[in-house]
N, C-alpha and C positions, 0 to 999 in steps of 0.2 A: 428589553430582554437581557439576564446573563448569561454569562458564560456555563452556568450550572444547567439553563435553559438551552443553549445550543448546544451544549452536548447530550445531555438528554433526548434532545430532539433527534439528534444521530443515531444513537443508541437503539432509539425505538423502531427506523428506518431501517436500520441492519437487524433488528431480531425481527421484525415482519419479514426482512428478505430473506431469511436464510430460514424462516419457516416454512418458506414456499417448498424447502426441496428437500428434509430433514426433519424427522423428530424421534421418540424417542427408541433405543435401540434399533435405530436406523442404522446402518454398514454406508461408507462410505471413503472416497480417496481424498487427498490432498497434493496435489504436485508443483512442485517449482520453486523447490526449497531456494532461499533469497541466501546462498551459500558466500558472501560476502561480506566487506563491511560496513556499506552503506546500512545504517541505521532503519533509516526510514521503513525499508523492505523488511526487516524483524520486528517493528511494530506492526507492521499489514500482518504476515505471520501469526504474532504472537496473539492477534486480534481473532483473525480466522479460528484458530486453534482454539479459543476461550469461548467464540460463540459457538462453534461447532461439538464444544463436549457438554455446553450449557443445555443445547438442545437435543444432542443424543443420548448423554452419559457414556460416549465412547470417545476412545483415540480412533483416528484415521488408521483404517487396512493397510494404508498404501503410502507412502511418502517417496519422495526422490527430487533433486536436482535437478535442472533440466537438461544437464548431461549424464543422467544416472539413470532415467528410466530402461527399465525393461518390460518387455509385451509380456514376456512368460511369466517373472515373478508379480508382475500387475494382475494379470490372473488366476495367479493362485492364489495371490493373497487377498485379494477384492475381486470375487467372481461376480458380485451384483452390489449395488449402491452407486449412488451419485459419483461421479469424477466432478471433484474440484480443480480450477485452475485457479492457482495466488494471482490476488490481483496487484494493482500496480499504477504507473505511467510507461511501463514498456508495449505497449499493444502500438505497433507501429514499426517504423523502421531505425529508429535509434538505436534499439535495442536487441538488434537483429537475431544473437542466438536466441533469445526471451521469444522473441516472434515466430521463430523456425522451428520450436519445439513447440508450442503452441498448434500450429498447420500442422505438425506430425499427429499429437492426438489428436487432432478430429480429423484427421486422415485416417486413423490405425482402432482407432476405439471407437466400434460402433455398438449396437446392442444397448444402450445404458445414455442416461442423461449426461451432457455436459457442461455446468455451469462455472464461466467466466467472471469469476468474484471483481467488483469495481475497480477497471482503470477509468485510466486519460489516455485517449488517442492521439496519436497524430503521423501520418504519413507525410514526407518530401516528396518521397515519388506516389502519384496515383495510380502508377501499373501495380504495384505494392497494393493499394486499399482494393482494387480489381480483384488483383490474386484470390487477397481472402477472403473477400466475396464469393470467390467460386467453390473454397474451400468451403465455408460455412454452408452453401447451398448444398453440397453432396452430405451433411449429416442430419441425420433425421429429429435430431434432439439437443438442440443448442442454444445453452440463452446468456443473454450480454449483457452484463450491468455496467454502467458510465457511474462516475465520478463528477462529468459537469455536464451543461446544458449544450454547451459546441461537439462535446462526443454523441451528447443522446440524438443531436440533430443528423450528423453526419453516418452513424451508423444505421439510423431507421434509414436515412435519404438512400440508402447504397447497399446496403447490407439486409439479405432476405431470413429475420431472424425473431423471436422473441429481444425485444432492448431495452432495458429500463435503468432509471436514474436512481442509485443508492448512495451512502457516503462512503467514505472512506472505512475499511474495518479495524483502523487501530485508532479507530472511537470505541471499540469496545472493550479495550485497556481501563477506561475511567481516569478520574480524577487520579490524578499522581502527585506524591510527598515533593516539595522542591528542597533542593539543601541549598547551603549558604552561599551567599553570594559574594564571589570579589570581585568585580569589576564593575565598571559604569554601564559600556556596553558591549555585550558582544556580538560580533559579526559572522556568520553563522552563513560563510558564503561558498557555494558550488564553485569545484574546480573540474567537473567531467564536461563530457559533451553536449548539456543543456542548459549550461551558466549564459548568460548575456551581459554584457558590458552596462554597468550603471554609472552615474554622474555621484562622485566622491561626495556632494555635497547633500546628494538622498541620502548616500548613508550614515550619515550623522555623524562623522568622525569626529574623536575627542583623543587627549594624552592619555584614559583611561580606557580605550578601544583594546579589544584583541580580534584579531582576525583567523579566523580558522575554519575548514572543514571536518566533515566526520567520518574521513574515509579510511582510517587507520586503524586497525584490529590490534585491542588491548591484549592481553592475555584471555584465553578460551578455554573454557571445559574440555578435557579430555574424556574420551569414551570409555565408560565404566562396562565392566565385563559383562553385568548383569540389565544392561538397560536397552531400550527397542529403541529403535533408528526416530523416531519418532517423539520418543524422551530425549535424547542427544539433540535433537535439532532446536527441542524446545529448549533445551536450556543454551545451546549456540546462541539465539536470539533472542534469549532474556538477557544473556550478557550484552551484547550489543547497545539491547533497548537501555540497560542501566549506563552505560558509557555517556553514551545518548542526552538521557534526562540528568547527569551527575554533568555535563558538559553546559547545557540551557541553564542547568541551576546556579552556571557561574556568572552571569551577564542580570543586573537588576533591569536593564532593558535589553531586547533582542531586536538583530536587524537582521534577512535570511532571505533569500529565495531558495530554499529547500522546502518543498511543501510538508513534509513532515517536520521541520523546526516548529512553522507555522502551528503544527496541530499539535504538538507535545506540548508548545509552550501554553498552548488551552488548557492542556491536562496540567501544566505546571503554577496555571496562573499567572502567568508573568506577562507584561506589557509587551510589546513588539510590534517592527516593520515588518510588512512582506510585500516582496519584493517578486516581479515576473522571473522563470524563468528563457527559456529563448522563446519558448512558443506560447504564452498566455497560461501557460497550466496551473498559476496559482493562482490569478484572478479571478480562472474559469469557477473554482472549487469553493472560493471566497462570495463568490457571486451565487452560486447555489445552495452556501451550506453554514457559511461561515461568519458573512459581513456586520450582523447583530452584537457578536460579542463586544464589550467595552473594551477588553485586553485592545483591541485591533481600533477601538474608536482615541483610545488614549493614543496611540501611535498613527499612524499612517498606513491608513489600504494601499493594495495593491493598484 
């Protein structure tokens, strides 16, 4: 199979999932703008964003942060359509305000479907997966899509819901331009709270190594007088995403445990390591979705 092939194959998975709950000039929200500068969260984003105007021919009613939401301007401006939640690897307790706003809408917003665009799970504590289990039981229309096969397992086991296995949505980016390369390799390694300690000798260090993450916000769009919350945010995250792929396009091989380096470097073409981060969530995603490409047979699975 190529790489042309597993992403396609992504591709086709996210436009049957998101046919399930939208079509066209359907009304609909989006929440949880990835208001940062992790990369990866503007590719989910900018991914959502691109299937969702594919198949409605609209923007989103409703956008916000998930310390931005409001009950009152939520409906005024989206009195009916789907609620979207960005999906992710925050569904869990790492990520705690990502999760706590999460438990708020489908505590506050009934009336209306709410669909949970693909994460990756994972709770430390099990009174946590408890919780929102009871959370989920009190709304009448809520459905969970996973990212890998240990989420889809753990959320049917526990969780009384519609759950199903989709990919990632910043496979629906496509194929991306790479630009030039200077380096041998780069190192493309997490410094937050879900990096795990690797053996120097996995990572293949060489004199021509650079080491870096991507958690530093280049210069950004400012807000034009004339544009909706919604155009602003798109273009917050296309800058991001280009930082992003202008960063992968520098290493002619890549070594990462960030699970979107992983998937860019698909859209980039470029060869690459990946690498776990602390809880299995790149091998999870690789095992379900990804491990055919040559990019990853040329280099080293997770």
């Amino acid at each position: 199979m190529t790489t042309i092939d597993v992403v396609a194959r992504q591709q086709a998975a996210l436009l049957a999932m998101y046919q399930r709950h939208v079509g066209p000039g359907d009304h609909y929200a989006l929440v949880d703008f990835p208001d940062h500068a992790n990369v990866g969260d503007s590719a989910i984003w900018l991914g959502e964003v691109t299937m969702l105007r594919r198949l409605t021919g609209k923007d989103p009613d409703y956008v916000c942060t998930w310390d931005g939401f409001d009950m009152a301007a939520f409906c005024a401006a989206s009195p009916r359509g789907t609620l979207f939640l960005h999906g992710g690897g925050n569904l869990g307790d790492i990520w705690r305000h990502h999760q706590s706003f999460r438990e708020r809408v489908l505590t506050e917003v009934h009336g209306r479907s709410i669909v949970q665009l693909p994460q990756s799970i994972h709770f430390r504590d099990p009174q946590g997966m408890a919780a929102f289990g009871a959370t989920i039981a009190r709304h009448p229309d809520f459905h969970l899509y996973v990212r890998d096969r240990p989420s889809l397992e753990l959320a049917r086991g526990r969780w009384d819901c519609p759950v199903d296995l989709a990919p990632d949505s910043a496979f629906a980016l496509g194929r991306q331009v790479r630009g030039a390369a200077d380096r041998g390799i780069l190192m493309l390694m997490r410094t937050d709270d879900e990096r795990a300690a690797h053996d120097p000798a996995t990572l293949g260090e060489t004199d021509d190594a650079m080491v870096v993450d991507w958690l530093d916000d280049g210069p950004l769009p400012s807000v034009r007088g004339d544009e909706t919350r919604a155009d602003h945010y798109g273009r917050l995250a296309a800058a991001r995403v280009d930082r992003g792929l202008a960063l992968l396009s520098r290493g002619r091989r890549i070594v990462t445990d960030r699970l979107h380096a992983h998937i860019l470097a698909l859209l980039l073409d470029i060869p690459h390591v990946a690498l776990d981060n602390d809880y299995g969530k790149l091998s999870a995603y690789i095992a379900a979705w990804t491990a055919q490409s040559p990019l990853l047979d040329r280099a080293r699975r997770a």
